[in-house]
C-alpha positions in Angstrom: 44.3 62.5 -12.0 46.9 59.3 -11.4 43.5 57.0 -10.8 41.8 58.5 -14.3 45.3 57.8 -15.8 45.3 54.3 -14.8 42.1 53.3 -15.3 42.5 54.7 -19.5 45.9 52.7 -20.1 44.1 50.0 -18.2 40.8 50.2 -20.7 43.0 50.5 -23.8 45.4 47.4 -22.7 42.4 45.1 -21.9 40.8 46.7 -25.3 44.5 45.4 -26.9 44.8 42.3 -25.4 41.2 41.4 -26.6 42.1 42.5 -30.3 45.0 39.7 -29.9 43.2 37.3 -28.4 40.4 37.5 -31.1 43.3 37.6 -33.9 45.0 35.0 -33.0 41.6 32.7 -33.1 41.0 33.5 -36.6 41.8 30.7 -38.4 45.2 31.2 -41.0 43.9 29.0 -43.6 46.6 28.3 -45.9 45.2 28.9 -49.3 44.5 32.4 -48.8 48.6 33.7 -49.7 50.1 36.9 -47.8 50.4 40.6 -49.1 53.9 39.3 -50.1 52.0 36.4 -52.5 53.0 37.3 -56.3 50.2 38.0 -58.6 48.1 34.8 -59.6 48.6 33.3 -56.0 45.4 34.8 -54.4 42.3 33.0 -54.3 40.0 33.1 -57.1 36.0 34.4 -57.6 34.6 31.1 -56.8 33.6 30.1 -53.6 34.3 26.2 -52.1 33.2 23.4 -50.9 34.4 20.0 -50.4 33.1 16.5 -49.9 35.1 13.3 -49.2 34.4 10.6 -51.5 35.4 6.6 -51.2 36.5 4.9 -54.4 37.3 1.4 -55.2 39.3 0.4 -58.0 38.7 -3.8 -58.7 41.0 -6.3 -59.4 44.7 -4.9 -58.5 47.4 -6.7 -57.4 48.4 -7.3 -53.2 52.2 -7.0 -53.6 52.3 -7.1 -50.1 51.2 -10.5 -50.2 53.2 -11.7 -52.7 54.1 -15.5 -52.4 57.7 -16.2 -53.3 56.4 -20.0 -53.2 54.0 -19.5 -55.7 55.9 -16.7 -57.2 52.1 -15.1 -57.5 50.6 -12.3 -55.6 47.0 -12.3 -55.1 44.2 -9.5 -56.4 41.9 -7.3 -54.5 39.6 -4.4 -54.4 42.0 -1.7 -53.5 40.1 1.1 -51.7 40.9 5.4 -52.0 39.7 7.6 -50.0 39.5 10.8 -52.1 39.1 14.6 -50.9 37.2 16.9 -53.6 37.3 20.4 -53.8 35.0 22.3 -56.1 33.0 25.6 -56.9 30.5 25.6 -54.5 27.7 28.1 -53.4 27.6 28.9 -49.5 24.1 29.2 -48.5 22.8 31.9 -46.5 24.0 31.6 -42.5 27.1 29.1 -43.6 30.9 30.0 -43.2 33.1 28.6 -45.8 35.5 27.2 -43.1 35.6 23.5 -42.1 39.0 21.6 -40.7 40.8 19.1 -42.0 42.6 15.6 -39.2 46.0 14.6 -39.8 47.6 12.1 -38.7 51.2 13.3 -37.5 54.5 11.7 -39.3 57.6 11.6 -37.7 58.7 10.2 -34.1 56.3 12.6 -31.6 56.9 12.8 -28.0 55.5 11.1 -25.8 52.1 12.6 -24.6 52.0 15.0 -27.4 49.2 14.9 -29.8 49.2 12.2 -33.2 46.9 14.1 -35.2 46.8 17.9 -36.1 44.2 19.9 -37.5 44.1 22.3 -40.7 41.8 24.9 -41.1 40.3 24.7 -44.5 38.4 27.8 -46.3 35.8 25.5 -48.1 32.4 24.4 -46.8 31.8 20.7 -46.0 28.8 19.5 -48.2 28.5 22.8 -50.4 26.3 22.6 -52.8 28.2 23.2 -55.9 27.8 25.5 -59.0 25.9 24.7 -61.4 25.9 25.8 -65.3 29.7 25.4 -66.2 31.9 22.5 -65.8 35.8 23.0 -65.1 38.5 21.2 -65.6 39.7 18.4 -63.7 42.8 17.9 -61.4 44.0 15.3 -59.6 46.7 16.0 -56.8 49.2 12.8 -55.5 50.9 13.2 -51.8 54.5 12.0 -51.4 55.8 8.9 -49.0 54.1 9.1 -46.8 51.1 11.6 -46.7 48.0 12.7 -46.9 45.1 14.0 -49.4 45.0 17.3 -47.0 49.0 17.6 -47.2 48.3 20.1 -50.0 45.3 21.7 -48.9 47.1 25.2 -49.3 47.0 24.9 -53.4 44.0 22.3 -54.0 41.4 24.7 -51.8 43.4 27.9 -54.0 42.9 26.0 -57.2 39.1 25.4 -57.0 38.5 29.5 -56.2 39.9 29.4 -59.1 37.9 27.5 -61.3 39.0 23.8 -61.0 38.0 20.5 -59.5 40.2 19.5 -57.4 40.7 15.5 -56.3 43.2 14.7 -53.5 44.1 10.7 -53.2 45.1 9.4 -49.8 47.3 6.6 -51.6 46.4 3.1 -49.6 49.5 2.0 -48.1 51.5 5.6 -47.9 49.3 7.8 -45.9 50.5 9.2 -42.8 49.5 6.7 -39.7 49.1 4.2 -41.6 52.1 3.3 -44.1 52.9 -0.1 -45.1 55.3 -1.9 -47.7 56.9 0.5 -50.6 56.8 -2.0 -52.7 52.9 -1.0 -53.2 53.1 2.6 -53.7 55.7 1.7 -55.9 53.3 -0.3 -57.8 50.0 1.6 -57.6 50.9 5.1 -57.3 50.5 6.0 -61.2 47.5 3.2 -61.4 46.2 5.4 -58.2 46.2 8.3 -60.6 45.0 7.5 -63.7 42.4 5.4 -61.8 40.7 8.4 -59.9 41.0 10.7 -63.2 39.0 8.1 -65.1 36.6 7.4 -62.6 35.8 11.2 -61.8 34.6 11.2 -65.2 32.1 7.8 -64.8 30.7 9.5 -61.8 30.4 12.9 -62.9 28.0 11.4 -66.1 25.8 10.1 -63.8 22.9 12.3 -63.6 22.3 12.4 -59.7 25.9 12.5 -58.9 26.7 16.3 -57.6 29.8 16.4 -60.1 27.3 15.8 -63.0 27.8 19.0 -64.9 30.3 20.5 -63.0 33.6 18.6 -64.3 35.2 18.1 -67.5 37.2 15.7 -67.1 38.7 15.8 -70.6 40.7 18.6 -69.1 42.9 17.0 -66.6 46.1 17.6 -65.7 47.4 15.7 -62.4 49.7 17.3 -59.6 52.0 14.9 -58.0 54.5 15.3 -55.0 57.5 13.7 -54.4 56.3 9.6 -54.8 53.3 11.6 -56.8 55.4 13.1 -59.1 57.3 9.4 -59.3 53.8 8.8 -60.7 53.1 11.7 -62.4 55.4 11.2 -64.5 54.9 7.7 -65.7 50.9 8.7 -66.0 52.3 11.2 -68.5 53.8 8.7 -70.8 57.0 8.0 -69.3 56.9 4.1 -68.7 59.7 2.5 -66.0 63.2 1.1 -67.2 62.6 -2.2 -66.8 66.6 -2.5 -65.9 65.9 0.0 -63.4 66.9 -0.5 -59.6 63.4 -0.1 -58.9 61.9 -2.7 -61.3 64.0 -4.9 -59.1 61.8 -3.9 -56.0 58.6 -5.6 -57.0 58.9 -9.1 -57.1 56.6 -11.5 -59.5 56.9 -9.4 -63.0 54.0 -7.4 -62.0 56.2 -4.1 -62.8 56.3 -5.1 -65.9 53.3 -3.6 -67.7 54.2 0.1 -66.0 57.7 0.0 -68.6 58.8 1.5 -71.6 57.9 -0.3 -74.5 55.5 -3.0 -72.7 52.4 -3.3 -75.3 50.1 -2.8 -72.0 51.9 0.4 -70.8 50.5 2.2 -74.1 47.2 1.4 -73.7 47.2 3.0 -69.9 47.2 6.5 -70.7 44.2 8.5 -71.0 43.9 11.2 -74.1 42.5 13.4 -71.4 45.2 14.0 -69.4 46.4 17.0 -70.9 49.7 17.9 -68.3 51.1 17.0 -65.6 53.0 19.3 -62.5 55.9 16.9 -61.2 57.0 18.6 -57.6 60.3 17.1 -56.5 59.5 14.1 -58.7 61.2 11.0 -56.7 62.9 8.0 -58.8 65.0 9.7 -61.1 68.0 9.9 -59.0 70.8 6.8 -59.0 70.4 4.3 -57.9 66.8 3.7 -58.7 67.5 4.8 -62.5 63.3 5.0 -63.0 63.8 6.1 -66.3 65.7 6.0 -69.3 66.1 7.9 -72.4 63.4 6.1 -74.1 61.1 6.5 -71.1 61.5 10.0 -70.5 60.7 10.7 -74.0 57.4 9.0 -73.8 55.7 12.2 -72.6 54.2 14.6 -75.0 51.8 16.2 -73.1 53.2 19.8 -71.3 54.9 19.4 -67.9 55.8 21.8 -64.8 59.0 20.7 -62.7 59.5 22.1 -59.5 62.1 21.3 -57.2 64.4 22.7 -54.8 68.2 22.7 -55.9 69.4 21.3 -52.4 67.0 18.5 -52.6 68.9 15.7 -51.2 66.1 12.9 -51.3 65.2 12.9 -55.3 68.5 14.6 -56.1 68.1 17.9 -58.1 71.5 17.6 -59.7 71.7 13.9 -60.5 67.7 13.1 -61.0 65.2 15.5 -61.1 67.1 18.0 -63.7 67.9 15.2 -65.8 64.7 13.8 -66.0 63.5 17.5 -66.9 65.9 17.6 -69.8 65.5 14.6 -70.6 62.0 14.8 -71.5 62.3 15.8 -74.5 59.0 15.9 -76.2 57.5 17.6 -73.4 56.8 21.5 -73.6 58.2 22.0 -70.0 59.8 24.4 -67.4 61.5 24.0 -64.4 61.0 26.1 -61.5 64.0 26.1 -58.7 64.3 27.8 -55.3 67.7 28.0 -54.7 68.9 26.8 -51.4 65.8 24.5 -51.0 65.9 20.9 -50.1 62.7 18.3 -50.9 60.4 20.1 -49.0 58.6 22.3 -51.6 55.2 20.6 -51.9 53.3 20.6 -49.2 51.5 22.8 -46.2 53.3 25.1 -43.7 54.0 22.9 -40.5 51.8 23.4 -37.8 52.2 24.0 -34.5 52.2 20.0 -33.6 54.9 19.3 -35.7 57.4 22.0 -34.2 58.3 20.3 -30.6 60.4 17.4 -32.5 62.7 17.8 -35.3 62.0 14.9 -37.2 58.3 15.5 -37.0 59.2 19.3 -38.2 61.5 18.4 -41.1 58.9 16.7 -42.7 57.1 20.1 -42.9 60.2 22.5 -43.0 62.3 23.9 -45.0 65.6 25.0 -43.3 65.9 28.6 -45.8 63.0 28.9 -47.0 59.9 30.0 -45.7 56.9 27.5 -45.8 54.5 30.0 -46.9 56.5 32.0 -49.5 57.2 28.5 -50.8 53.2 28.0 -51.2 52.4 31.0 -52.6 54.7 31.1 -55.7 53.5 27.5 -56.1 50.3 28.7 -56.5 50.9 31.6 -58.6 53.5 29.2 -61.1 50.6 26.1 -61.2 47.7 28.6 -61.4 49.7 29.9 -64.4 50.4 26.6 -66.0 47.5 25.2 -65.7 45.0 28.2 -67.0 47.3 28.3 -70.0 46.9 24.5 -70.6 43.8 23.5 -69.2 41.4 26.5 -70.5 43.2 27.6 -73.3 44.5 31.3 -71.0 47.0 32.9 -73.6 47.6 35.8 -71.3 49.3 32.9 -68.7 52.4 32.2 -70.8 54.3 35.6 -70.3 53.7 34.8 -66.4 55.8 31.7 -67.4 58.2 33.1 -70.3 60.6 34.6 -68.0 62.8 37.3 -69.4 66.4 36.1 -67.4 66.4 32.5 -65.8 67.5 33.4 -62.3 65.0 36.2 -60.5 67.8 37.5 -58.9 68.8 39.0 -63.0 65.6 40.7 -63.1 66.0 44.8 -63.2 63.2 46.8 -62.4 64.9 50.4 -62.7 63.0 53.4 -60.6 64.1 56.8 -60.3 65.4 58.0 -57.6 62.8 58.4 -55.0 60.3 56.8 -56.7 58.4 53.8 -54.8 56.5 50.9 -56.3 54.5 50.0 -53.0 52.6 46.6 -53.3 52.8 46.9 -57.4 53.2 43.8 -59.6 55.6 44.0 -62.8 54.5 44.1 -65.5 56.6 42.1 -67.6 59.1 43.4 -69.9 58.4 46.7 -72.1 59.7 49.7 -70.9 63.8 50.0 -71.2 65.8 48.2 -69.2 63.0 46.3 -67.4 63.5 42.6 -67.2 61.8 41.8 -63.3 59.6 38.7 -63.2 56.0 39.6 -64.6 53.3 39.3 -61.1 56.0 39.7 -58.6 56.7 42.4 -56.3 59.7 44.7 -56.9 62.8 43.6 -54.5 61.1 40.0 -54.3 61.4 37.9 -56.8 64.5 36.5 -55.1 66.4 33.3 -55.3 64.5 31.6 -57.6 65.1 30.2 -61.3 62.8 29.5 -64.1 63.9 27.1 -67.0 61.9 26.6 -70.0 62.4 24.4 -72.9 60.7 23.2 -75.8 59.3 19.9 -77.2 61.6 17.7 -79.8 58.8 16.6 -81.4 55.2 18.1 -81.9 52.3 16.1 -79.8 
């Protein structure tokens, strides 16, 4: 009887170990959110594929090689590599998985590994879907980082019905980050670069965008340095007394400021908003913009930022810069107790065994995948209500109370809501976040306000 005993607990502990071992070597891929996810953070009906794409845009200026002698800097063709993600069909036998090579930032240990690996939910090559075109977006990585460092909202976004086109920024991508003086420079040229030559290629008849991207839809997505950019490919030119315009040497800032007669003739009619995630440049002493600059964009803009950021400064840049564009219809999403870190991917398990390499990644109170999720349910949002016209988006982003935590969702006693999402308010007394879960719409704030002037 002991031996039969043994040899069951023996079956069913080998039967659980191999139930572990074959969980924990299914990929987690990033842009598929949690149970806890609110409402319009889980993927979309389309399936996705992605292709890398090399661009070069002619002509720009090599501040890195600037000649104080000369006082001149010479030009070159400055190259992009580009990620795009896009509605895709998965033929028969295929898996819509393929994986993404980082390089690591931070200081790693010796021995330890300089790159990491992402599993992405797309399929490499896919051939895409044909008989609608969506809109276009363009996503912008930080200082440094990568066109993969967002992987967890640009695959999300393309199940959703969007093309999606990741920059690596030359000169501020991880492993390879030179001067600032050039991502100063190019990062809004970068943008508006790629957004307008999306658009040549997908005209071309044999190109495999032709017909599936409109890219007079576009809205671009910046992080950090990208949202330094967003901002200005928005409409909001430099301060030319800025402490920034002091950084780049030779005048060549000059055309990116407020009230240059080249800066108005660099924005593009199709950009029609912009998402500015902890938007860098604002903050004293680098003064990006002033009054005059910030008022330059008319288009709709998201905010997001965390209101413990300590590298663009919540207080002293990025929530001025949010009030202070004025002719903007715009909100400002905050997590409360969050630092600079709201942007991009979870950390992987390469970037845990050294701190610096992990706070790159991390956020100290906040958890990494909680922090992606409402990010994709607050873009998703946005951008359906501005890019495709989606009136049913704007309650998700008219919040009844500013601070989540002011949100009442009243029950009677006993009563459980399980996995249900609010529905906004309409019965008495309820004022909880529409798409979130009841008990978790927690330490967060949601600011809206409306433009000065009409577009």
């Amino acid at each position: 009887m002991l031996s039969r005993l043994l040899t069951v607990h023996l079956a069913v502990a080998a039967a659980f170990c191999s139930l572990c071992c074959a969980q924990s070597a299914s990929p987690r891929f990033y842009s598929v959110p949690g149970a806890d996810a609110p409402e319009l953070a889980r993927r979309g009906p389309h399936a996705v594929g992605v292709r890398t794409v090399q661009l070069v845009h002619p002509g720009q200026v090599d501040i890195l090689k600037f000649d104080r002698e000369s006082g001149k800097a010479p030009v070159y063709d400055r190259p992009l590599t580009v990620e795009i993600w896009y509605p895709a069909i998965i033929p028969a036998g295929q898996q819509e998985q393929t994986v993404y090579v980082s390089a690591l930032p931070g200081n790693t240990p010796a021995g330890a590994p300089k790159t990491f690996e992402i599993p992405g939910k797309a399929l490499r090559d896919a051939p895409p879907e044909k008989g609608q075109a969506y809109p276009l977006v363009v996503v912008s990585h930080g200082y440094p980082g990568s066109r993969t460092f967002l992987s967890y909202l640009t695959e999300n976004l393309a199940s959703k019905g969007y093309v999606v086109v990741a920059i690596d920024h030359t000169d501020s991508v991880f492993g390879a980050v030179r001067g600032f003086q050039s991502t100063l420079l190019n990062r809004s040229a970068d943008q508006l670069f790629t957004l307008q030559e999306i658009g040549k290629l997908a005209a071309a008849p044999d190109h495999f965008l032709h017909g599936v991207v409109d890219a007079s839809r576009a809205a671009i997505v910046g992080y950090s340095m990208g949202g330094y950019g967003a901002l200005a490919s928005g409409g909001a030119g430099y301060s030319a007394s800025s402490g920034i315009a002091k950084m780049v040497p030779g005048g060549y800032y000059t055309r990116w400021t407020a009230g240059s007669a080249e800066f108005a003739g660099l924005r593009h009619d199709n950009l029609k908003a912009i998402v500015a995630i902890a938007p860098w440049g604002a903050q004293p002493p680098q003064n990006a913009w002033d009054k005059t600059g910030l008022a330059g964009i008319r288009i709709p803009s998201l905010f997001i930022d965390g209101d413990q950021d300590d590298v663009s400064d919540y207080a002293a840049g990025v929530k001025p810069a949010f009030e202070g564009t004025v002719n903007s219809d715009r909100w400002l999403l905050v997590y409360e107790n969050a630092r600079h870190n709201v942007g991009g991917n979870p950390p992987p398990a390469e970037a845990l065994a050294e701190f610096s390499t992990q706070e790159s990644f991390d956020e100290p109170v906040w958890r990494k995948d909680r922090i992606a999720a409402i990010n994709q349910h607050f873009i998703t949002a946005f951008l359906d209500l501005q890019l495709k016209g989606d009136q049913s988006r704007r309650s998700y982003l008219d919040v009844p109370v500013v601070r989540s935590n002011d949100g009442a969702w009243p029950v009677a006693r006993g009563e459980r809501t399980g996995g249900s999402y609010s529905p906004g308010p309409g019965k008495e007394g309820h004022t909880y976040w529409k798409g979130f879960q009841r008990r978790w719409a927690l330490g967060l704030q949601l600011h809206h306000l409306a433009p000065a002037a009409k577009p």
